[in-house]
N, C-alpha and C positions, 0 to 999 in steps of 0.2 A: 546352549542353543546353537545349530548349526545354522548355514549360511542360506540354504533352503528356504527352513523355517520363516526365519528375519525377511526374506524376501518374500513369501508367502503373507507374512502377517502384516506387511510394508504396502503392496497390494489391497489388499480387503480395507485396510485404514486408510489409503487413500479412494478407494472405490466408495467405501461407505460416508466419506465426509463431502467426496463430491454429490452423493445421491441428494443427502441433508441438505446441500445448500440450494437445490433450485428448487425455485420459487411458481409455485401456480396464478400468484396475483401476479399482473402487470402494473408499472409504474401508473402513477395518474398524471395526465396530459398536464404542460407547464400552458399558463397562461400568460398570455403577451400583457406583459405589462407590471407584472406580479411579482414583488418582490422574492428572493431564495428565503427557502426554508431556515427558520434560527439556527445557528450550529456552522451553517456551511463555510467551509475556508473561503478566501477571495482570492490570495494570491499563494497558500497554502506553504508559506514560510521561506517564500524566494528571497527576501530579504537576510535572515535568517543566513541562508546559504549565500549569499554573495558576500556577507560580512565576513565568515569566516575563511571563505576563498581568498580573498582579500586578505586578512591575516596571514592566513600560514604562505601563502604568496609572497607578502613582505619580510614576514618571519625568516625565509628561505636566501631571500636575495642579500638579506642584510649579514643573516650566516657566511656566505659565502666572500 
């Protein structure tokens, strides 16, 4: 395949996956008061991430 092509075909696969994803429904209006949908993150794993910041942070200093 030439470099054309690959950019050609690179093109249409991203034109075509953006057409796909918009959507004609609109979201439905959040109610005051109403708890989040099941499923939804809260804090979406910042904990998660500071723990390991933290690690390889002390990991580094104590190398040194």
């Amino acid at each position: 395949m030439n470099q054309k092509f690959k950019l050609i075909l690179f093109v249409f696969l991203m034109v075509g996956t953006t057409c796909f994803s918009q959507s004609d429904v609109p979201p439905t209006p959040a109610v005051q008061g109403a708890p989040p949908p099941p499923g939804t993150p809260i804090d979406g794993g910042i904990t998660i991430l500071l723990a390991a910041g933290a690690y390889y942070g002390i990991k580094k200093s104590i190398k040194r």
